[in-house]
MIDOPA-605753 format. One record per residue (C-alpha): residue in three letters; x, y, z. Coordinates in steps of 0.02 Angstrom, whole numbers. Layout:
N
ALA, X, Y, Z
...
//
This chain:
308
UNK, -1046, 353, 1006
UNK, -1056, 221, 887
UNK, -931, 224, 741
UNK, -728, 227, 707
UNK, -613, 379, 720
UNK, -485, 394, 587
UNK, -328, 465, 699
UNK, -175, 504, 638
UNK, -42, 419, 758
UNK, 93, 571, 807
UNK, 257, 499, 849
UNK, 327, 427, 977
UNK, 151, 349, 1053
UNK, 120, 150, 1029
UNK, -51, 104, 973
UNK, -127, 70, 1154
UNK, -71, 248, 1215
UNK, -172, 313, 1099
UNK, -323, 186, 1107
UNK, -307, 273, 1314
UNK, -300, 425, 1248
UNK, -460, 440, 1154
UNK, -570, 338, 1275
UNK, -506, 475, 1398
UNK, -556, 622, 1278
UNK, -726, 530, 1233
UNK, -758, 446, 1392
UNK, -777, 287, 1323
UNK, -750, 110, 1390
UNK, -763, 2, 1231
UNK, -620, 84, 1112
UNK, -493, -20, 989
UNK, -375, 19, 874
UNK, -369, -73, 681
UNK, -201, -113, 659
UNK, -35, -86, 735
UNK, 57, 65, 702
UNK, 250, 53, 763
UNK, 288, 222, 914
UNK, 405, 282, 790
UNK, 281, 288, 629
UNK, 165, 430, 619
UNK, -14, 421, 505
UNK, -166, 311, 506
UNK, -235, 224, 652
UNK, -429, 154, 620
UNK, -504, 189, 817
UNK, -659, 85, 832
UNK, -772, 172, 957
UNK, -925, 87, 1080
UNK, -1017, -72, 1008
UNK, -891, -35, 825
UNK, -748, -118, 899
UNK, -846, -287, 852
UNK, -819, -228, 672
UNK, -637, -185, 675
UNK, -625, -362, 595
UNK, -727, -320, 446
UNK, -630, -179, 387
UNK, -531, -192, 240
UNK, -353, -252, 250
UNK, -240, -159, 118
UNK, -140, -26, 173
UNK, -35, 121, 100
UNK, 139, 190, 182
UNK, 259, 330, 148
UNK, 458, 272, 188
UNK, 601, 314, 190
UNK, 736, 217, 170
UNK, 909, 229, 254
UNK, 1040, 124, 174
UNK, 1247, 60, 241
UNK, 1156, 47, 417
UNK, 1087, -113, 505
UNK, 983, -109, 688
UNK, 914, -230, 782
UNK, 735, -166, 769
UNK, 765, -146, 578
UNK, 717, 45, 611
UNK, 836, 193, 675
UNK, 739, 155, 862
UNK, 846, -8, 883
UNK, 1041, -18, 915
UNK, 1145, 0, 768
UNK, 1241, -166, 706
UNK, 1342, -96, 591
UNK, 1358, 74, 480
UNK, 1465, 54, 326
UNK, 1439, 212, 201
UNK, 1386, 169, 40
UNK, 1412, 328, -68
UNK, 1431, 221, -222
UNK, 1224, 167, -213
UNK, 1153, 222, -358
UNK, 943, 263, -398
UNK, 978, 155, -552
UNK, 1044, 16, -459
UNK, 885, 45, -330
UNK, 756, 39, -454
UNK, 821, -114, -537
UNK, 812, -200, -360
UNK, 632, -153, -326
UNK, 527, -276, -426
UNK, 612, -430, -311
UNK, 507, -326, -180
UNK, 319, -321, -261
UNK, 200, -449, -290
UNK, 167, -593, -190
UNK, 340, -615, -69
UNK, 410, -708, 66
UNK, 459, -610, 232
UNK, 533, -640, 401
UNK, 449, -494, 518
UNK, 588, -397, 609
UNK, 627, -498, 779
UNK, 562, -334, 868
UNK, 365, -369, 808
UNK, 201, -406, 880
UNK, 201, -562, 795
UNK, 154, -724, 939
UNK, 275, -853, 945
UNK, 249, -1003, 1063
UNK, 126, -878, 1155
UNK, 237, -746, 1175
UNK, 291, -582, 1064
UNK, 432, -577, 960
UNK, 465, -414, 1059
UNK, 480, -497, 1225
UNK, 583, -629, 1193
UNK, 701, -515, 1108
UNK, 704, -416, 1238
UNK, 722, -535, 1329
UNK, 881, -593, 1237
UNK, 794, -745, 1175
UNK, 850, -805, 1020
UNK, 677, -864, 916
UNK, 677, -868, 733
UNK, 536, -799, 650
UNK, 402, -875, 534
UNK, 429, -829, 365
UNK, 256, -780, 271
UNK, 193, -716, 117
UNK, 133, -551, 95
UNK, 88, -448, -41
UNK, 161, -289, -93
UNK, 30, -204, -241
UNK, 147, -60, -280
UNK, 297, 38, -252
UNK, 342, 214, -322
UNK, 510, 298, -295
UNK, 470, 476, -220
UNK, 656, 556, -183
UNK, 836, 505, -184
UNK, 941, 571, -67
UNK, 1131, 521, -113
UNK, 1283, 515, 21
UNK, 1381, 431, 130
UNK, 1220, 340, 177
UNK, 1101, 392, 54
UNK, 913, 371, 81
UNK, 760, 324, -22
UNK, 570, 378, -11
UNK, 459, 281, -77
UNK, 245, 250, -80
UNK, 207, 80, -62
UNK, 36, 17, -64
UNK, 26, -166, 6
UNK, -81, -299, 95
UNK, -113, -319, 278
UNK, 22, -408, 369
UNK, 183, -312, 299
UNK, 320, -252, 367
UNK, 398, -102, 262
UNK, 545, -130, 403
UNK, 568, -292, 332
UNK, 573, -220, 157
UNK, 704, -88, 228
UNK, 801, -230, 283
UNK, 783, -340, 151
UNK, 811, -200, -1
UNK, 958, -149, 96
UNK, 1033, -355, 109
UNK, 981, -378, -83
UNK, 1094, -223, -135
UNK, 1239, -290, 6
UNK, 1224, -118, 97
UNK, 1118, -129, 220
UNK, 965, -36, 247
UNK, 839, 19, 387
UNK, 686, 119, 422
UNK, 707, 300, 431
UNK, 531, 346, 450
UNK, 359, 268, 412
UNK, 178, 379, 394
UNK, 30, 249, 338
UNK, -84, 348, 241
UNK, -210, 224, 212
UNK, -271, 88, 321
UNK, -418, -9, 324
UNK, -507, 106, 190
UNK, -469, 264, 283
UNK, -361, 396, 213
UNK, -231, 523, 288
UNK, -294, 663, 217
UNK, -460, 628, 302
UNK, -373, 598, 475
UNK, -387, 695, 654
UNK, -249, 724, 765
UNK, -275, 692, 969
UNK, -258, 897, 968
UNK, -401, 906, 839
UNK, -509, 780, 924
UNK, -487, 852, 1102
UNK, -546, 1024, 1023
UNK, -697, 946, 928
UNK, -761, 851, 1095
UNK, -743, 1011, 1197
UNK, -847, 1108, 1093
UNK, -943, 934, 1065
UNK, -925, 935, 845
UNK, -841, 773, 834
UNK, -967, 636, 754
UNK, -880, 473, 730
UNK, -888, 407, 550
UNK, -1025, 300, 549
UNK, -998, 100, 542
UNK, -1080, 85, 380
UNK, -987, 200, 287
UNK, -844, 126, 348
UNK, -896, -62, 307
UNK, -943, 31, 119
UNK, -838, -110, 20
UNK, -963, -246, 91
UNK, -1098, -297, -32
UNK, -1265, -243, 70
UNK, -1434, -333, 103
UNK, -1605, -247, 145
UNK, -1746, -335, 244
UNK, -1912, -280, 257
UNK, -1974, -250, 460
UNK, -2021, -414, 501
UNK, -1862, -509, 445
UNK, -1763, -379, 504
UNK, -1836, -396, 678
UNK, -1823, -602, 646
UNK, -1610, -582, 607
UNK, -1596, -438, 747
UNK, -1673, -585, 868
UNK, -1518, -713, 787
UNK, -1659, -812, 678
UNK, -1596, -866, 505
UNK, -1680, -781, 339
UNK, -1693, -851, 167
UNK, -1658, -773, 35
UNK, -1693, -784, -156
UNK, -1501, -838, -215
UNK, -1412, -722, -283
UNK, -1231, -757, -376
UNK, -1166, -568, -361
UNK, -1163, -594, -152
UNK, -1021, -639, -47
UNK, -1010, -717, 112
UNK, -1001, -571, 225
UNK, -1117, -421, 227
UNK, -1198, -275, 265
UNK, -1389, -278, 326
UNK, -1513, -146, 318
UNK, -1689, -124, 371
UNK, -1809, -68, 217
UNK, -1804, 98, 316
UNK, -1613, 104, 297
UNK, -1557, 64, 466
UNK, -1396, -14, 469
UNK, -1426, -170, 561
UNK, -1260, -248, 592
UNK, -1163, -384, 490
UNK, -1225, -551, 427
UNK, -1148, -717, 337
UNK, -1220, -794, 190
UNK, -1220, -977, 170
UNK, -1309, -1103, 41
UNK, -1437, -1230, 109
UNK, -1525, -1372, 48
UNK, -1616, -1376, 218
UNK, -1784, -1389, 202
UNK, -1829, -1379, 371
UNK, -1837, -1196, 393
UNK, -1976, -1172, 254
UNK, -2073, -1305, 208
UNK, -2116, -1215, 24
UNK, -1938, -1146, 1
UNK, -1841, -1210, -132
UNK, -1666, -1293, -118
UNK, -1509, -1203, -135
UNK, -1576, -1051, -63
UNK, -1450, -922, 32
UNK, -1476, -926, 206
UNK, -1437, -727, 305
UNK, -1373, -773, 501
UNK, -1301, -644, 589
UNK, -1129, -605, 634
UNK, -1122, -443, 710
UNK, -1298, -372, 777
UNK, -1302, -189, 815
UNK, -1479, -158, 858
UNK, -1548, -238, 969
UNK, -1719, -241, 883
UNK, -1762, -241, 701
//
């Protein structure tokens, strides 16, 4: 039961409930979870299952979310879960005026995550100290935010938008809410969030917990398996004897090659995914006498077999 899950999160459950959840269903001890996925957003939640939770990291980062956006309201969590600061209609709002504010919101931006995060400040979670009533300010950082496409307009008193926005790791579309919302001086907040892509797995793709407790009790769940999941990472084939070498955490040389990057896949010649390895350039000679300089050296990062 080596592999990832690609769960869709229902409401109302944090990340770690469900991370409990399936190692209950699957009776699993090593299960982790790819990304944090707010109780009140639904959608994509990458589950990393057995010795695949030491490739969580590897995953891609971009994601994809579905919004909507309330605006004339401001809450404390930047979301309808938190207490409402203030509630001013704003029937006047216009999609016009909307659409003209959007591009201030895409590319490479500055943010301050919502004081309700996950984010670690001094050792401790925004979330706790705010509930804690501590007053911490914080970090601003840059994120980037590859797309946004108006889906709906909802006019009123406090008229909503829903939008697709497609963005790098480390966003906060509540931030966005809030920060669309200051930009047009209405306000704005979160009405609901569904990711429907994270880490390079889709939504429509996705299992619920009631799907996944029905495939393990008739036993037709197979987890997706780590390679295809790691599919994005350039890949590396050794023949049996190197393969058992890098399983065993000896460094291989390689002929250089300018395509590779730093992280990849490794295969044995019989197509066996091995695990994950790092390449680096060398002008060490000590490893082969004969080599030539600048050669690529393959050490391994992640070993999944424990012999080539």
């Amino acid at each position: 039961m080596d592999g990832f899950l690609n769960l869709n999160k229902p409401v109302g459950l944090t990340s770690h409930d469900c991370v409990a959840k399936v190692r209950r269903l699957l009776k699993l001890k090593r299960v982790g979870h790819g990304g944090t996925l707010d109780p009140a957003a639904t959608g994509v939640l990458p589950i990393a299952l057995g010795r695949a939770t030491r490739l969580l990291q590897f995953l891609p980062g971009d994601k994809a979310y579905r919004a909507t956006i309330r605006f004339g309201v401001k809450t404390t969590t930047d979301d309808l879960e938190g207490e409402v600061l203030t509630a001013v209609p704003a029937p006047t709002l216009t999609l016009e005026q909307v659409k003209q504010a959007l591009p201030q919101f895409q590319g490479k931006i500055q943010q301050i995550p919502p004081s309700y995060s996950a984010i670690q400040v001094q050792g401790r979670r925004l979330y706790e100290l705010a509930r804690a009533g501590e007053a911490v300010e914080a970090p601003i950082r840059t994120v980037e935010v590859f797309q946004m496409d108006v889906l709906d307009w909802r006019p009123g008193d406090f008229p909503e938008l829903e939008v697709a926005i497609a963005c790098g790791a480390g966003t906060y579309i509540r931030a966005i809410a809030r920060d669309l919302g200051s930009f047009l001086n209405t306000g704005g907040t979160l009405a609901s969030l569904t990711r429907t892509v994270s880490s390079g797995f889709h939504l429509a793709d996705s299992l619920t917990l009631d799907q996944l407790a029905e495939q393990t009790q008739q036993e037709t769940f197979h987890p997706i398996l780590p390679e295809l999941a790691l599919w994005h990472l350039p890949s590396v084939t050794l023949a049996a004897p190197e393969s058992k070498r890098w399983c065993q955490g000896q460094r291989i040389c390689l002929e250089p090659d300018q395509t590779m990057t730093e992280i990849c896949r490794v295969h044995h010649e019989n197509g066996l995914f091995l695990g994950i390895g790092r390449m680096m350039e060398s002008e060490d000679n000590s490893l082969e006498d004969s080599a030539p300089t600048n050669r690529l050296i393959l050490t391994a990062q992640v070993v999944l077999v424990p012999e080539g």
